[in-house]
Structures are given as C-alpha cells and as structure tokens.
C-alpha positions in Angstrom: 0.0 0.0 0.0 1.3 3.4 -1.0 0.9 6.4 1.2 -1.4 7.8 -1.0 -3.6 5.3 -0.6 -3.1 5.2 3.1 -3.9 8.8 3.6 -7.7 7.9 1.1 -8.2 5.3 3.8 -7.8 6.6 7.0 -9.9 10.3 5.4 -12.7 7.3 4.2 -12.3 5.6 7.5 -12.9 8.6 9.8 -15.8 10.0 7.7 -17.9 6.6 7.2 -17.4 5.3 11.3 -16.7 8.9 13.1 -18.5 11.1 10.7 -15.5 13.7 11.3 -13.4 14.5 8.4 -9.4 14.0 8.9 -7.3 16.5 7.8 -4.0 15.9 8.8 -1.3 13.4 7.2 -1.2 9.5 7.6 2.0 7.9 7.1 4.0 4.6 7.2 6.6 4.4 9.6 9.1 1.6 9.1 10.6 2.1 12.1 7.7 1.4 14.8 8.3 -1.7 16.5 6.4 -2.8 19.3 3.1 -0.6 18.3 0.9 -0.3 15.5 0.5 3.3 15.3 1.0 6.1 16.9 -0.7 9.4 17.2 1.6 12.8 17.4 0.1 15.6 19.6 1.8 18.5 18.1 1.6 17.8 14.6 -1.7 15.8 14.4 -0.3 13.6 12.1 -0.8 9.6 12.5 1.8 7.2 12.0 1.3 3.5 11.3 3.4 0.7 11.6 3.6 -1.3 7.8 4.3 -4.4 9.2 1.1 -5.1 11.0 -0.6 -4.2 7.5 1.8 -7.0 6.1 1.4 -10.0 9.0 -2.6 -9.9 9.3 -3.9 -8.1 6.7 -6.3 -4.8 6.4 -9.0 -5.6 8.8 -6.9 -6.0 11.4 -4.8 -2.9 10.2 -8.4 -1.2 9.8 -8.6 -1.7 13.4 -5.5 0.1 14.3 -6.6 3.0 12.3 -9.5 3.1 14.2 -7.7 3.4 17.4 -5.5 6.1 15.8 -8.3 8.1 14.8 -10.0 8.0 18.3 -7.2 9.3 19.7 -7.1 12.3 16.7 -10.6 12.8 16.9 -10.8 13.1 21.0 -7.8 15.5 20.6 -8.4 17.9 18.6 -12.2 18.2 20.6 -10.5 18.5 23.6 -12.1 15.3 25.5 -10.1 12.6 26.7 -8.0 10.7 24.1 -5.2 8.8 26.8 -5.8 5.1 26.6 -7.0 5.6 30.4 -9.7 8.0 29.8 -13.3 6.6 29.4 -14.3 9.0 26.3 -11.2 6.6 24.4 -12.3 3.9 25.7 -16.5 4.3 24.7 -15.5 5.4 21.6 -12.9 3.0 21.1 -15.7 0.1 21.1 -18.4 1.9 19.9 -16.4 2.1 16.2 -15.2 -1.4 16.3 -11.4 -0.1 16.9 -8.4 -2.9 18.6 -7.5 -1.8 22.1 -4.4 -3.5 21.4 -2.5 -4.4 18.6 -1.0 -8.0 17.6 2.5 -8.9 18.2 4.3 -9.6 15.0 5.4 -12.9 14.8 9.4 -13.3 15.1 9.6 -9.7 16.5 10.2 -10.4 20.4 13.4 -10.2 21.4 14.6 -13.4 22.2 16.2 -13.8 26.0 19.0 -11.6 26.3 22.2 -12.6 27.6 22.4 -13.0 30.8 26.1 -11.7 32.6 26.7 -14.1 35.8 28.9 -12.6 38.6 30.2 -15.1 41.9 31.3 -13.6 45.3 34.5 -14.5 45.8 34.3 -15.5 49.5 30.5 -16.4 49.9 29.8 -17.8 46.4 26.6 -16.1 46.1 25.8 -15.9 42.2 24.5 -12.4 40.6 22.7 -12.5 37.6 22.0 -9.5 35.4 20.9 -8.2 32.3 23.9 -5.6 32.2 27.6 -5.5 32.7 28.5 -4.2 36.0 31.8 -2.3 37.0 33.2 -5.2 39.3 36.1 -3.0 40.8 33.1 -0.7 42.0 30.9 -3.0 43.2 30.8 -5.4 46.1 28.6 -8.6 47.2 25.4 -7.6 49.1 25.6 -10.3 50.9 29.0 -10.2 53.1 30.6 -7.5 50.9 33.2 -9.6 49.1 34.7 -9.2 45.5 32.8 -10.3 42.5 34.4 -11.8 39.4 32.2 -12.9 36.6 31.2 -16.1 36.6 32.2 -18.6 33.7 30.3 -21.5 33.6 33.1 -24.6 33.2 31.4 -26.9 30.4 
C-alpha cells in the first residue's frame, strides 16, 4: 500500500465510522516496532506501523486506524483521548477499533544474555541483564569481590 492510498483510507475511515473529516497526514513508519500506530500531539499527524498491515492483513490494520483516529478525533475536541480515559475507551468500542494491537510474529526479542557474577568469599551468584563495573561494586551479601562467573562446560 502506497501512502497515497493510506492517507484515502484513513480520510474514508474517519468520515464513514466517526462522521468527522481528517485533515491531517497519515504515514508509514518503518521504524515502529512494538506498536501499530501512533498518534503525534503537536503535529496531528498519525503514524502506522507497515508491518502489521503485512502480518494480518487490512482488517486487522483497519482496526488500528480506528484506534488512531480516536485518539485524533478526541484531541483535537479537547475530551479525553489517553488510553485511560473513558471517552477513548466508549468510543474506542463503539467504532469497532483494537485496544491492542497483535504482536508480530518473530519480532520479540529473544532472552538476552544474561552476565553471571560469583562472590568470591561467599559464592553467592549475581545475575543481570547488564555488565557491571566489578572493581566498583561489592557482594550484598557479606561485601566480598565479585568476578564474573564462567560456567566450566
């Protein structure tokens, strides 16, 4: 789908299930990850996500327009457009729009690695997402040094 073609359906979208007319820009944004689309306060533009368009298809993306537009529409009238508030959240269901969007499949970050650090005196084992300086810190436990831990296969 071209942007062109985006921008027809989201202006035929918000006048057929909102009856308001949209008069900002609708983009692609290959760069969205984790959401489908995103609404930007200042500008009033929307931004979509291409590859939920691609993994299930234009209802499902029809849906995230829908829960773009909600958030456009409440805006701009000055109501409550947060995910929290309950004007979103009535008109969210009352045009048929997702709450949430699907998760891509192949997208979710796999477990990171996982650094291992050993007290040197107590042998209490650390894990942790991210590297810490060892010459700063100390065991919690009986305030021994730490040395990373290397697993002996």
């Amino acid at each position: 789908m071209e942007r062109e073609e985006l921008q027809l359906l989201v202006e035929g979208i918000s006048l057929r299930h909102f009856g308001l007319v949209f008069k900002h820009e609708a983009r692609f944004n290959h760069r969205l990850r984790t959401t489908g689309g995103r609404y930007l306060l200042r500008s009033h533009d929307i931004e979509f996500n291409p590859k939920q368009l691609e993994a299930f298809g234009r209802e499902e993306f029809e849906k995230i327009i829908k829960h773009e537009l909600c958030h456009y529409h409440l805006h701009l009238q000055g109501r409550g457009y947060q995910h929290k508030d309950r004007d979103f959240k009535e008109m969210l269901s009352r045009v048929g729009g997702a709450r949430y969007c699907r998760s891509i499949p192949g997208t979710h970050n796999v477990s990171a690695k996982v650094l291992k650090y050993i007290c040197q005196d107590c042998q209490q084992l650390y894990e942790r997402k991210r590297s810490i300086n060892i010459s700063k810190y100390v065991c919690g436990k009986c305030s021994g040094k730490l040395k990373k831990f290397i697993k002996n296969s």
